[in-house]
ZAGU-291489 format. One record per residue (C-alpha): residue number from 1; x, y, z; residue in three letters. Coordinates in Angstrom, 1 decimal. Example, Ala and Ser with C-alpha at 12.3 -4.5 7.8 and 13.67 -1.06 7.14 Angstrom:
<rs>
seq X Y Z type
1 12.3 -4.5 7.8 ALA
2 13.7 -1.1 7.1 SER
</rs>
This chain:
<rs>
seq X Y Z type
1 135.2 60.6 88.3 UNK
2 134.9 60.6 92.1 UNK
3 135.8 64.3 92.1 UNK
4 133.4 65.4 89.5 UNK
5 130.9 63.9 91.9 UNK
6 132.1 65.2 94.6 UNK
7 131.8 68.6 92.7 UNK
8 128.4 67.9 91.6 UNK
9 127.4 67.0 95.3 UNK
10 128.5 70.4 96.3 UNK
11 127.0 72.8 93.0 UNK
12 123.7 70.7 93.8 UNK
13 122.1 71.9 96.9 UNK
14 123.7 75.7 95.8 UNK
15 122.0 75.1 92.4 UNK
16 118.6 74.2 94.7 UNK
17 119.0 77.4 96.5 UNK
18 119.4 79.3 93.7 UNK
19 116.3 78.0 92.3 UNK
20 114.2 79.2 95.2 UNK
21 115.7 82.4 95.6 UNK
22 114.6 83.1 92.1 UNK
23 111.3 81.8 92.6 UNK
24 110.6 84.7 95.0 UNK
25 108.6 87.6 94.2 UNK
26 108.7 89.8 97.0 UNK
27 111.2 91.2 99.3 UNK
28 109.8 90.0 102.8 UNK
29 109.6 85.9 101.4 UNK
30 113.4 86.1 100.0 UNK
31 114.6 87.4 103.0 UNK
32 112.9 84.3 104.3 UNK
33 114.3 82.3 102.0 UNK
34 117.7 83.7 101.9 UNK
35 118.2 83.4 105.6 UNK
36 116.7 79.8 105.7 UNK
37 119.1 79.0 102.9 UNK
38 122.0 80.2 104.4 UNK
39 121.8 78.3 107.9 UNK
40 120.8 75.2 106.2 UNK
41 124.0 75.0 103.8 UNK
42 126.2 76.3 106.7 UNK
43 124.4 74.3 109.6 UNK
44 123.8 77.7 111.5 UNK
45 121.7 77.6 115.0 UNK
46 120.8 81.5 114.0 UNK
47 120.6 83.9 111.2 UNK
48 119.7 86.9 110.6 UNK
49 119.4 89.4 107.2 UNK
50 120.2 93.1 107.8 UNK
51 118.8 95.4 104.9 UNK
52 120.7 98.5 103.9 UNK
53 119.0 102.0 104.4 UNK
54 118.8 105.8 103.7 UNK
55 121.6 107.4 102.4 UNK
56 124.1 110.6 103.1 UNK
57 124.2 111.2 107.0 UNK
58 121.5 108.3 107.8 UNK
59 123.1 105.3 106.4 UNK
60 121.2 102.3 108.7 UNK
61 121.0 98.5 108.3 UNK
62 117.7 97.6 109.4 UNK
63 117.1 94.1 111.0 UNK
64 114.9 92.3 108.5 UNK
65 114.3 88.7 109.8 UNK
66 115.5 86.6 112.5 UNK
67 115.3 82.8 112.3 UNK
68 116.5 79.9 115.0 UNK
69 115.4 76.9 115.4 UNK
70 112.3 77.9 117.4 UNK
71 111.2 80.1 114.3 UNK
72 111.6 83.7 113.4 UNK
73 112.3 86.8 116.2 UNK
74 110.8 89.8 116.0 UNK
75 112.5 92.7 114.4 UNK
76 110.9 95.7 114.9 UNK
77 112.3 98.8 115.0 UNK
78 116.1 97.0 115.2 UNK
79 118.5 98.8 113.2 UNK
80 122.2 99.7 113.6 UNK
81 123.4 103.0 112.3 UNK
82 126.4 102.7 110.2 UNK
83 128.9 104.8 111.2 UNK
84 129.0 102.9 114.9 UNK
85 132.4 101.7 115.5 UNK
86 133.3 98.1 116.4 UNK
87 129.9 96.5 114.8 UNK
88 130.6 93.7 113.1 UNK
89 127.6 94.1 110.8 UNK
90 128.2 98.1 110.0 UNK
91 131.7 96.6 109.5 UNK
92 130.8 94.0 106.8 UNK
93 128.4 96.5 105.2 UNK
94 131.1 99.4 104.9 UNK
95 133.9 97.2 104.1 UNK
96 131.9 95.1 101.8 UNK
97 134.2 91.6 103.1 UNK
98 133.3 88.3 104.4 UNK
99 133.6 88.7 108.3 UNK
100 134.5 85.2 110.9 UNK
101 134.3 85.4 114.4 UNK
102 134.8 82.4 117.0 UNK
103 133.1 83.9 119.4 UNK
104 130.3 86.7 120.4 UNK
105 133.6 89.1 119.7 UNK
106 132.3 92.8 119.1 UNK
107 128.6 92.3 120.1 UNK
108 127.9 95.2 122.3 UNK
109 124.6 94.3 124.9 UNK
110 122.5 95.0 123.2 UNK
111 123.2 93.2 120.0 UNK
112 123.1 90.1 122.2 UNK
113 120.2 90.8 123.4 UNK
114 118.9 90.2 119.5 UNK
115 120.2 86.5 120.0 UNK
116 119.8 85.2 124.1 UNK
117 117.7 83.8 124.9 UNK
118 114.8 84.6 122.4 UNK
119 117.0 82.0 119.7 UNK
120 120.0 80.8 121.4 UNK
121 121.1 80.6 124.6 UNK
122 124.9 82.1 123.8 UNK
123 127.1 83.1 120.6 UNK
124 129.7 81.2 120.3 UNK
125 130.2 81.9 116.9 UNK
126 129.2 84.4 113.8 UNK
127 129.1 84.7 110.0 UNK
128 128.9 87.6 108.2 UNK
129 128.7 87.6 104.5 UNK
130 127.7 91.2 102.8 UNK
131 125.3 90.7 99.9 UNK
132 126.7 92.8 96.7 UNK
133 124.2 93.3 93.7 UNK
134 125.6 93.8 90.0 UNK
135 127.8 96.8 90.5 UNK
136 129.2 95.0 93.9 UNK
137 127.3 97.8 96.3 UNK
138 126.5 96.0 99.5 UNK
139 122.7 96.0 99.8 UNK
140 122.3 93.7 102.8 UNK
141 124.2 91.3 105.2 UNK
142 123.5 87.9 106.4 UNK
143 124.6 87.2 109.9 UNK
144 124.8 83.0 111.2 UNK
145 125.2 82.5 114.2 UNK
146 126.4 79.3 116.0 UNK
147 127.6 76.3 113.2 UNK
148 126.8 72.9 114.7 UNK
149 127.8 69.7 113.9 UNK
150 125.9 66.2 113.0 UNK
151 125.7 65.7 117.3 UNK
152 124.1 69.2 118.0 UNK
153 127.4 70.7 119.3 UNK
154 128.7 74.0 118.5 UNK
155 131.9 74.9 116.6 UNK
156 133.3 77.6 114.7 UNK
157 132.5 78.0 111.2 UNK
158 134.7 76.7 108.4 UNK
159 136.3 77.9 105.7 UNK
160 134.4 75.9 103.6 UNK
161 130.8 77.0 105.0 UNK
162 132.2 80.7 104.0 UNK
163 132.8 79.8 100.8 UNK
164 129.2 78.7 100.2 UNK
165 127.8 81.4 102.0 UNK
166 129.4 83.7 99.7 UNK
167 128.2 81.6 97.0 UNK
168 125.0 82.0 98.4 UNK
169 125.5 86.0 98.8 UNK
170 126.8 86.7 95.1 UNK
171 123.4 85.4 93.7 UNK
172 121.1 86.6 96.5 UNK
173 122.2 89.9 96.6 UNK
174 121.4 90.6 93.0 UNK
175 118.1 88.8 93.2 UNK
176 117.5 91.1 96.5 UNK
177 118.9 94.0 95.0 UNK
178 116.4 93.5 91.9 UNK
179 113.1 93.2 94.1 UNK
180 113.8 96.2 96.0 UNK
181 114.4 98.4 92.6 UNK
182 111.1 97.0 91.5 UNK
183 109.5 98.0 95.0 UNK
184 111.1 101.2 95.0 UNK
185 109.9 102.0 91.4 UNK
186 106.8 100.6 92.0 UNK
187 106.7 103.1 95.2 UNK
188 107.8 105.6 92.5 UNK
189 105.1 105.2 89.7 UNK
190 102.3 105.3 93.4 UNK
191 103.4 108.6 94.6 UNK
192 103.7 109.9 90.8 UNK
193 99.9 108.9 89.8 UNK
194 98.7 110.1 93.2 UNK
195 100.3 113.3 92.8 UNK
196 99.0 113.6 89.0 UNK
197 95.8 113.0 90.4 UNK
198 96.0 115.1 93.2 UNK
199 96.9 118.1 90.7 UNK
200 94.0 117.3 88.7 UNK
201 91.8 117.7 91.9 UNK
202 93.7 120.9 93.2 UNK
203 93.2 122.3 89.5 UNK
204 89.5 122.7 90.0 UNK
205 87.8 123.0 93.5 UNK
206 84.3 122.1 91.6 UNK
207 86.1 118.8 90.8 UNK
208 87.9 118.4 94.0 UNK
209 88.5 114.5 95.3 UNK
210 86.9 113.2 92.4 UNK
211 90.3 111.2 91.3 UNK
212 90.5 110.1 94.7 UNK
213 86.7 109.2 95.1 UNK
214 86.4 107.3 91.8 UNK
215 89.2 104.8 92.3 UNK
216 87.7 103.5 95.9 UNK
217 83.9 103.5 94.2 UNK
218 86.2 101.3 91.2 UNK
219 87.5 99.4 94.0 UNK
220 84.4 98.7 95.5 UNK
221 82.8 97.2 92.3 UNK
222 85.5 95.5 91.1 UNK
223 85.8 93.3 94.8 UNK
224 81.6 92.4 94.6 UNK
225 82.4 91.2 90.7 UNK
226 85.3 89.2 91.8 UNK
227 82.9 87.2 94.4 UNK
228 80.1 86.9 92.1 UNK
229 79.3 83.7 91.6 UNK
230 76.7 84.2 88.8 UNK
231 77.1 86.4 86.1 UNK
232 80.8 87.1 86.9 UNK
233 81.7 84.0 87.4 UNK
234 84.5 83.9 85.6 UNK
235 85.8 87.2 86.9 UNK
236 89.0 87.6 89.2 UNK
237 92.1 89.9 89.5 UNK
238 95.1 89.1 90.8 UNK
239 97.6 91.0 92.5 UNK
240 99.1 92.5 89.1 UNK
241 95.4 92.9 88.1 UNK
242 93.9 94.5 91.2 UNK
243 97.3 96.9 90.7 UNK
244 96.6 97.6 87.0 UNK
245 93.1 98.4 87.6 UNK
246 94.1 101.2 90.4 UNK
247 96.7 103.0 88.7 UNK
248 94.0 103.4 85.5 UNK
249 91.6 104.7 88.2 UNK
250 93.8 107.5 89.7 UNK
251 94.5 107.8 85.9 UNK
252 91.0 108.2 84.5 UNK
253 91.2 111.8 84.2 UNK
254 94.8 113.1 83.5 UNK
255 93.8 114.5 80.5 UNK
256 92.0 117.3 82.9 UNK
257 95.4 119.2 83.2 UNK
258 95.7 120.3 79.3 UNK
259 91.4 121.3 80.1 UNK
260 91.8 125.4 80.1 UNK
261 90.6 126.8 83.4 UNK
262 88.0 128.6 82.0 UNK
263 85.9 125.9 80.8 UNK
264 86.8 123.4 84.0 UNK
265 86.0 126.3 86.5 UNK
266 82.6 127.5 84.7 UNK
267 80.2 127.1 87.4 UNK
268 77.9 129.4 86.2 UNK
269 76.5 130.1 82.0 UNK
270 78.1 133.2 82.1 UNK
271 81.0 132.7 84.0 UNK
272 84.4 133.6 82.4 UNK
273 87.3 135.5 84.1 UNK
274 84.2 136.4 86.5 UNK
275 80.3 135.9 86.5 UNK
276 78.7 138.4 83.5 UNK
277 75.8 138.1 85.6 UNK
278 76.8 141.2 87.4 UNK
279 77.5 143.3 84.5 UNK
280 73.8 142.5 83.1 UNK
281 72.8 143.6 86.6 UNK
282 74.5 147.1 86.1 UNK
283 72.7 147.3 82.9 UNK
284 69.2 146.4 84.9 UNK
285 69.9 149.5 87.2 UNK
286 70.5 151.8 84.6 UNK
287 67.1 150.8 82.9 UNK
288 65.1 151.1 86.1 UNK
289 67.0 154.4 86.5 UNK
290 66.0 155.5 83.5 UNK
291 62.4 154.3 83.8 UNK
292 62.3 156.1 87.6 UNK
293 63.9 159.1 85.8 UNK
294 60.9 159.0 82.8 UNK
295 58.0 158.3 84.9 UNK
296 59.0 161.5 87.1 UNK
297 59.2 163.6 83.7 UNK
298 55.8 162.3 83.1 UNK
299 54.4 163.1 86.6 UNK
300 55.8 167.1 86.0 UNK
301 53.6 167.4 82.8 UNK
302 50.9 165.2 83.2 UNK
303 50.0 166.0 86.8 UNK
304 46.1 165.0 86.5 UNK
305 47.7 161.3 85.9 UNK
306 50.0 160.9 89.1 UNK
307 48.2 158.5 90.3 UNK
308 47.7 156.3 87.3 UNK
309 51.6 156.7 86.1 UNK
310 52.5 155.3 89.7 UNK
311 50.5 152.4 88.8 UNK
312 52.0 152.3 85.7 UNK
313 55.8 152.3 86.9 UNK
314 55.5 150.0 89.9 UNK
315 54.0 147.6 87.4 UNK
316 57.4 148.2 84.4 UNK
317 59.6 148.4 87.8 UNK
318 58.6 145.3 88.8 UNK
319 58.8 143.2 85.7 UNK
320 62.4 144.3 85.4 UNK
321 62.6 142.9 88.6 UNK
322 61.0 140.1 87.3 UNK
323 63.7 140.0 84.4 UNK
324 66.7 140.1 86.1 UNK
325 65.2 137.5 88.7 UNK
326 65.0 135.0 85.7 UNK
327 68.6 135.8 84.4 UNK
328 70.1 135.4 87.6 UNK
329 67.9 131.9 88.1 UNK
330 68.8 130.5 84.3 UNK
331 72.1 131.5 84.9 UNK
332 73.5 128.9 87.5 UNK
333 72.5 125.9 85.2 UNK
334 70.8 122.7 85.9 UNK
335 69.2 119.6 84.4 UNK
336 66.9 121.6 81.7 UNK
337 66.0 125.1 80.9 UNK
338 61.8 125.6 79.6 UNK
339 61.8 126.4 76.4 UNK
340 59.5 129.1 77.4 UNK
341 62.6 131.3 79.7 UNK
342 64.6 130.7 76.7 UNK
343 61.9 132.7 74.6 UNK
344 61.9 135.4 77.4 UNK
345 65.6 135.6 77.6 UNK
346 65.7 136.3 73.2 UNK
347 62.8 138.9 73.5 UNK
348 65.2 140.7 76.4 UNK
349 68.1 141.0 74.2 UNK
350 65.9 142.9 72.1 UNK
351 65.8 145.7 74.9 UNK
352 68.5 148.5 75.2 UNK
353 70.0 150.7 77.7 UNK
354 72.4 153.7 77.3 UNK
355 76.2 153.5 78.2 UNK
356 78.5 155.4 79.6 UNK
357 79.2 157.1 76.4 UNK
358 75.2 157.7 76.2 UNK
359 75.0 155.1 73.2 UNK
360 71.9 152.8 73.0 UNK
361 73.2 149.0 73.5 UNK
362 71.3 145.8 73.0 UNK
363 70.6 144.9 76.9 UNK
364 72.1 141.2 76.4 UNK
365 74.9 140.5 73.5 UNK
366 74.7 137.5 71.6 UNK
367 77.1 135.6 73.3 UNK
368 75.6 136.3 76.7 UNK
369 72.3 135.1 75.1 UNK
370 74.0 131.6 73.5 UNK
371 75.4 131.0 77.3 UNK
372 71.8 131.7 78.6 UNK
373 69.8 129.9 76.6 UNK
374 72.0 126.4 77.3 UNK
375 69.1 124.0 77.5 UNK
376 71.6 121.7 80.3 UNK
377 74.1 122.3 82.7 UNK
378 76.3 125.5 82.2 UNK
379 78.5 124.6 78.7 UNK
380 78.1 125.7 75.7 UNK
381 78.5 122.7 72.9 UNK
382 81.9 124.3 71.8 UNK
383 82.8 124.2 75.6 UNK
384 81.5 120.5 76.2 UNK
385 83.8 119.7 73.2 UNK
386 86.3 121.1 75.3 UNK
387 85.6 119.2 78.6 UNK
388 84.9 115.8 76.5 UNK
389 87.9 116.1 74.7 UNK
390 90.1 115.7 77.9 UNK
391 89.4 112.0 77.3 UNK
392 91.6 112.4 73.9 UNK
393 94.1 113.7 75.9 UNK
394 93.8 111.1 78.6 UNK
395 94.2 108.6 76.1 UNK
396 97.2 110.4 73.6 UNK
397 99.0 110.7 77.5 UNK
398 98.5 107.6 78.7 UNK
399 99.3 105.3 75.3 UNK
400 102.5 107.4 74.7 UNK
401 104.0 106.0 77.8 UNK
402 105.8 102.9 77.7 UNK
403 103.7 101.0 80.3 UNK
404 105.6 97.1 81.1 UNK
405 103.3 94.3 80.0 UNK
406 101.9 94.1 83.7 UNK
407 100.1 97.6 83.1 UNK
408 99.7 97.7 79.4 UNK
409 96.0 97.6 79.9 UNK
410 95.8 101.0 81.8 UNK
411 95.0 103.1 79.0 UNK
412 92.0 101.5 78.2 UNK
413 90.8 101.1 81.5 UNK
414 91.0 104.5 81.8 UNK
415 89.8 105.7 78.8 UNK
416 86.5 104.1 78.2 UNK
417 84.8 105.6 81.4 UNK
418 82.8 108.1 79.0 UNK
419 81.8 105.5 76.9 UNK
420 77.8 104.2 76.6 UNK
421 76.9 100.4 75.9 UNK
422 75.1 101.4 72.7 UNK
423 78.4 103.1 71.2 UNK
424 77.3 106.5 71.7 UNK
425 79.9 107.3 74.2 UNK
426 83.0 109.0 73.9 UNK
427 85.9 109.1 72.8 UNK
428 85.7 106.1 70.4 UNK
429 82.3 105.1 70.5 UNK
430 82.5 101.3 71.9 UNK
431 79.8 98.8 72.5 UNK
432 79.2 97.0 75.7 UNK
433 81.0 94.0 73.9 UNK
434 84.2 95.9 73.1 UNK
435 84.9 97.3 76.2 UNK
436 86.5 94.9 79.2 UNK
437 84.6 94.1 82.5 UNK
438 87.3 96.8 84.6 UNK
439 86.3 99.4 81.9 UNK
440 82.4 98.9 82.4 UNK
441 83.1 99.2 86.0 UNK
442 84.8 102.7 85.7 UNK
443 82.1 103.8 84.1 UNK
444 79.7 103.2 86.5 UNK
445 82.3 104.6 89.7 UNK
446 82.9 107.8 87.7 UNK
447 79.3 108.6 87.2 UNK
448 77.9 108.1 90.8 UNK
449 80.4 110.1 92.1 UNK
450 79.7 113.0 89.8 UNK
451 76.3 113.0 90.7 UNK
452 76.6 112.4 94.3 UNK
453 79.6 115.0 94.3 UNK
454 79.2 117.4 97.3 UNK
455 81.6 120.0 94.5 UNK
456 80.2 120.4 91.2 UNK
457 78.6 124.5 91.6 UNK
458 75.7 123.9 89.0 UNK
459 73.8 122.0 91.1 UNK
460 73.5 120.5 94.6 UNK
461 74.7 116.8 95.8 UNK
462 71.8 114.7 94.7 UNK
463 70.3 112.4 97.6 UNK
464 70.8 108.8 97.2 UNK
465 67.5 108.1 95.7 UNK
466 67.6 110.7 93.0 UNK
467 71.2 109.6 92.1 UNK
468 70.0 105.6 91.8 UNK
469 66.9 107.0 89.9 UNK
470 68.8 108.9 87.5 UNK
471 71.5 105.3 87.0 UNK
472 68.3 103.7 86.4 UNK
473 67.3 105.6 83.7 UNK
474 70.7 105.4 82.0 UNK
475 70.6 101.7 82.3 UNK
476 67.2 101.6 80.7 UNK
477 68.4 104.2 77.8 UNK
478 71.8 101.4 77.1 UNK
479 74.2 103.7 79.0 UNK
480 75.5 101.7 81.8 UNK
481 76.1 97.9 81.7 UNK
482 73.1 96.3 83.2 UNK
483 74.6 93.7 84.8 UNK
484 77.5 95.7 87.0 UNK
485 74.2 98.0 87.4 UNK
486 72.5 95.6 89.5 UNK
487 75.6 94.0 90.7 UNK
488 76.4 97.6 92.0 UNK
489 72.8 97.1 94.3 UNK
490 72.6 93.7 95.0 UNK
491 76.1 93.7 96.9 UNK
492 75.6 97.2 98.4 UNK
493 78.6 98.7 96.9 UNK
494 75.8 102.3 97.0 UNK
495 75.8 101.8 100.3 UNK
496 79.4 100.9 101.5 UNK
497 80.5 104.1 99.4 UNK
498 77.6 106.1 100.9 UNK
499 79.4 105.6 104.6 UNK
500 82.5 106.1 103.0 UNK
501 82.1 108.9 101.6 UNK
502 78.5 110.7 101.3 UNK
503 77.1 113.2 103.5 UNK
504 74.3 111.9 106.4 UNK
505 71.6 113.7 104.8 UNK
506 72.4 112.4 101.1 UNK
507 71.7 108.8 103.0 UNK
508 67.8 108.4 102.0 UNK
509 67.7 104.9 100.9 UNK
510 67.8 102.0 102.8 UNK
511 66.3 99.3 100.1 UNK
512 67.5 99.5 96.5 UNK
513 64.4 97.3 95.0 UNK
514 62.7 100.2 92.9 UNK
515 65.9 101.0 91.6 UNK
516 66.3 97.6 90.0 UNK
</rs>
């Protein structure tokens, strides 16, 4: 019985340790944790961890943390390559074995100069245990330095203090080892949805930045609704929250990559492979050649009337001008098109000219005149079914990968930033009360910064105040959610994103109050 206790007074304080080291959740506090572990079990003055690095020709270990007895040393910038000869920590790293030294024995200067006199005043003695994870690859090493005894002096370490330590190692190395695969996939899945979103961008110049822009408007709004202390209340993200939320706003819009360049990059009605505009043009100048052409006729066999058929052609010449002026105006799009030009476009079609081939053609086709007559913007409905249905694809991408639990909320983050509070959104029609806070927000980020967007070629960046009038408007028609609405103006997130990210002379409003 005395020996099982003894055994149990030995497996306790490792058991402790192990408990801690497993309670850790990122790589800087374990290396903490495993260091202040480590002396404490084996009564070291010093320790240190040493991180493995890089890999082919620039194997490193990089100096992680330092601890004494006066707290923890600086490590910036120390690392040790390697390949140097007679280190003892490139040694334990390569050789993957316990290392015991009675004495500063293969420091060079400056690896001393780690130790005295910011933590001790001399080595006397080291430890150097290499952490393995689960296939035994050394991942780190922790160094003690100095063992002391219950009077403060020093002495060398014992083989029983190397024992625990590698105790200590075997489980700390895999629980390292684990961390930095999550950080390093985690690093992974950052540059992946960046560079997702930054092909999304690139895709479409009209649309440029607008995956970057939306997730720091997102960002913005989500921060005021977390220190709300009224209607949000009850509102928070934590660090796996705020993480989830970001990769579903550099996400929003992956579905833009299946979107066929034709209908992303139509920046005019009758853009295609190029603007129609100028073939209609060519068409113009044949009919005012013609009418030039006929009026001269005119003028050689009715002489006595020169001066009224002058009249008379200046006038037809100039409401062909008149024509092709409103074509060319119609043509770039905007917020609404008077019923009235769309009349004058139909009765134009009705015109012809002669080809090349000296047929008569109808001057406009009936595809140029559907594109011209678009009563908004510069899509077709076919082609708006088109854009909108990017959302499908958004969503189809996003729920057919296997997300873990901490992100399995991304896809509907970042597919309900099209949806409307009254369920006439898209794609699935959701009311205000089936979509989440983080949703409602992207919907508000992703429509300021379309209309504030210095890009989009059917119309200019609209000021502040005609942006915020506009928002209004679609709060008043059930759009946006009223509350992150005036959440969005009461904490200024308008005007923190204006500095951010608007141009000076888009800056024309300095109190929000009629915007409420």
């Amino acid at each position: 019985m005395p020996q099982l206790h003894r055994i149990g007074d030995q497996l306790m304080p490792l058991l402790r340790v192990a408990r801690r080291i497993n309670e850790q959740r990122d790589v800087a506090t374990l290396a903490q944790t495993i260091v202040a572990e480590a002396r404490a079990l084996c009564r070291a003055e010093a320790g240190a961890l040493w991180l493995y690095r890089g890999g082919g020709g620039d194997e490193r270990l990089v100096c992680m943390i330092r601890q004494g007895e006066g707290g923890t040393g600086v490590t910036d910038g120390v690392e040790v390559p390697l390949a140097r000869s007679g280190c003892p920590v490139a040694r334990v790293a390569k050789e993957g074995e316990t290392l015991l030294l009675a004495s500063g024995q293969g420091l060079a200067e400056e690896d001393r100069a780690l130790w005295v006199p910011d933590l001790v005043t001399e080595v006397s003695a080291q430890l150097l245990v290499p952490l393995p994870n689960h296939d035994g690859e050394v991942v780190g090493v922790v160094q003690l330095i100095n063992a002391r005894d219950d009077q403060g002096h020093r002495l060398a370490f014992s083989r029983r203090q190397r024992v625990v330590a590698e105790a200590l190692a075997g489980y700390a190395g895999i629980a390292l080892n684990n961390l930095l695969v999550v950080a390093e996939m985690k690093d992974l899945l950052d540059a992946f949805v960046k560079v997702i979103a930054q092909a999304i961008d690139a895709k479409s110049p009209h649309t440029s930045a607008h995956c970057q822009r939306v997730p720091l408007l997102t960002e913005l709004l989500a921060r005021a609704a977390c220190q709300d202390h009224g209607t949000f209340a009850d509102f928070d993200l934590d660090e796996d929250g705020w993480y989830e939320l970001r990769v579903a706003a550099w996400l929003h819009d992956c579905g833009k990559l299946a979107t066929p360049d034709s209908v992303l990059e139509k920046s005019t009605k009758l853009h295609a492979l190029h603007d129609r505009i100028d073939m209609i043009a060519a068409r113009f100048a044949v009919l005012r050649a013609e009418l030039v052409a006929d009026f001269a006729e005119r003028e050689r066999t009715e002489p006595e009337r020169a001066t009224a058929l002058a009249a008379e052609r200046e006038r037809a010449l100039a409401e062909l001008e008149a024509d092709l002026a409103l074509l060319q105006r119609v043509n770039l799009g905007g917020e609404t098109m008077a019923r009235e030009d769309q009349e004058r476009v139909r009765a134009m079609a009705r015109r012809t000219w002669t080809n090349a081939q000296g047929q008569l053609q109808p001057l406009l086709s009936e595809d140029e005149v559907s594109n011209l007559c678009i009563p908004k913007g510069t899509l077709t409905e076919d082609e708006r079914a088109v854009i909108n249905g990017h959302m499908d694809v958004t969503l189809a991408m996003l729920e057919s990968l296997p997300f873990p639990r901490k992100l399995r909320r991304v896809p509907e983050y970042a597919g309900g930033h099209h949806e409307r509070m009254d369920g006439t959104g898209f794609p699935r029609g959701l009311t205000r009360e089936q979509m989440s806070i983080p949703a409602r927000i992207m919907a508000i980020a992703d429509i300021f910064e379309a209309l504030t967007s210095r890009e989009r070629p059917y119309k200019p960046p609209l000021k502040l105040s005609e942006a915020l009038a506009i928002m209004r408007q679609m709060r008043d028609d059930h759009h946006l959610d009223p509350d992150l609405y005036r959440l969005f103006l009461d904490a200024g997130v308008w005007r923190q994103y204006a500095l951010e990210a608007l141009d000076p002379e888009q800056r024309d409003v300095e109190e929000v109050s009629k915007y409420r």
